[in-house]
C-alpha positions, 0 to 999 in steps of 0.5 A: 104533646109534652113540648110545643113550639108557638111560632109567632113570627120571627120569634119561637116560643119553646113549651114545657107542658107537663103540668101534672108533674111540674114539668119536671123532666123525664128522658122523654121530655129531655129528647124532646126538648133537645129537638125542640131547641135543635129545630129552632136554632137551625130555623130562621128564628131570631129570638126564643122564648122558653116557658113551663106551662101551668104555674111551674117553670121546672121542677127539675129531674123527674124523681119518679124516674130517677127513684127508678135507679137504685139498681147500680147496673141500671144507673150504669147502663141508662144515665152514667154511659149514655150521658158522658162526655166521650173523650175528643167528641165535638158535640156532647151527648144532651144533659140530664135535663135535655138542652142543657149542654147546647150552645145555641146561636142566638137570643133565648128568653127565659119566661118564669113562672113559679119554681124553676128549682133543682135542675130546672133552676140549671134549665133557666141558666141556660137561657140568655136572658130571663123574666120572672114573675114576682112568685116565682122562685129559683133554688139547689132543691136537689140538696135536699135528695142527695142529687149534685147539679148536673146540667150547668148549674155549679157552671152557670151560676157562679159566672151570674152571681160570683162565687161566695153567693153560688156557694151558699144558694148551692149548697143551703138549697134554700128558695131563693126568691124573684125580688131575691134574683133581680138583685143577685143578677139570677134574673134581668126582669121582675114583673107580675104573676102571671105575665112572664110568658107575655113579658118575655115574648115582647122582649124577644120581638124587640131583640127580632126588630133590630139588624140581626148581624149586629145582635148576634155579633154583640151576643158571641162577643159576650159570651166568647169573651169570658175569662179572656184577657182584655187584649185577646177579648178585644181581638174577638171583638173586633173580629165579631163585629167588623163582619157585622159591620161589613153586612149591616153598619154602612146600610144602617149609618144611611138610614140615620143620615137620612133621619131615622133613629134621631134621639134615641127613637127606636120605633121607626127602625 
């Protein structure tokens, strides 16, 4: 199967397998990882993570399949029609890559391996959080065939690394490097070769540990505040939060009362 989903516990892991061509994403991956992505948001789930099997996270648009649209009428009827966004639609049609275009309602964890490059740099981007190995890299690989990026990325990418480093990475196409990422606020974790997938699943058992109202409270807040203004993000807070607090706060102050949590231990929660 090209995409897999291990299900351990409260956390999904999402699996890209198809190594033999780097995992990059042919309309068959791309509706396969959309149901993959739809089955685990609507599960009971509490975190994700999203790694590429065989060394390689991404390596965008399958170019085997998109050689095939030189035909104009082709292009037409297959890519541009298909995959518009229909004026007044609630629910847009997926992205070029698949999930690219969801807003999914809880934490995702990007485990990377290798290049996560051209549009499979823009499927990165979509997740909440990302871990890379230390040979891993991300990069607009796409410049170099004539390809914009489609699936977030002129989107995504200025709002992590401001816009005069979006630009250039966008439009040098250069390798932009794991080391390079933590830096720039591409990525949140560097470790190992080889140890991403693990890396990133501990990391989502500890998101899934904690009283779930909350988290996703604090994640919507995040995320719907962006390009507000103070007083209106403050009002979306308030309103995410107090319903968190409702559900979970009065229940979570007993159990510190009664000596849990003390000095910042978080292993008896």
């Amino acid at each position: 199967m090209t995409i897999e989903i291990d299900k351990d516990g409260d956390v999904w892991t999402i699996i890209h397998n198809r190594p033999e061509a780097r995992n990059a994403v042919d309309p068959g991956a791309a509706d396969a990882l959309v149901a993959a992505f739809e089955e685990f948001d609507r599960s009971d789930a509490k975190a994700g993570v999203f790694w590429g099997a065989g060394g390689a996270f991404c390596a965008g648009w399958d170019l085997k399949y998109a050689a095939t649209m030189t035909d104009t009428e082709r292009l037409q009827d297959e890519v541009v029609d298909p995959l518009a966004f229909p004026v007044g639609a609630a629910n847009p049609p997926r992205g070029p890559l698949g999930p690219s275009r969801m807003e999914l309602s809880k934490p995702l964890i990007g485990a990377i391996e290798g290049p996560a490059v051209a549009g499979g740099m823009e499927l990165a981007l979509l997740c909440d959080v990302r871990v890379m190995a230390e040979t891993a890299y991300l990069g607009v690989y796409c410049r170099r065939w004539g390809i914009p990026l489609l699936d977030g990325g002129t989107v995504r990418l200025p709002r992590l690394v401001g816009q005069g480093k979006a630009l250039e990475i966008a439009l040098t196409g250069r390798k932009v490097p794991a080391e390079e990422c933590y830096r720039i606020g591409l990525c949140e974790k560097v470790v190992p070769e080889g140890e991403a997938r693990a890396a990133a699943e501990e990391m989502a058992h500890e998101i899934a540990r904690f009283p779930q109202a909350a988290v996703l409270a604090d994640r919507r807040s995040i995320i719907e505040t962006r390009g507000l203004t103070v007083r209106e993000a403050l009002k979306v807070e308030w309103a995410n939060g107090i319903d968190a607090v409702r559900k979970e706060g009065a229940a979570g102050a007993t159990r510190f009362r009664d000596g849990a949590g003390r000095h910042g231990d978080f292993s008896k929660i």
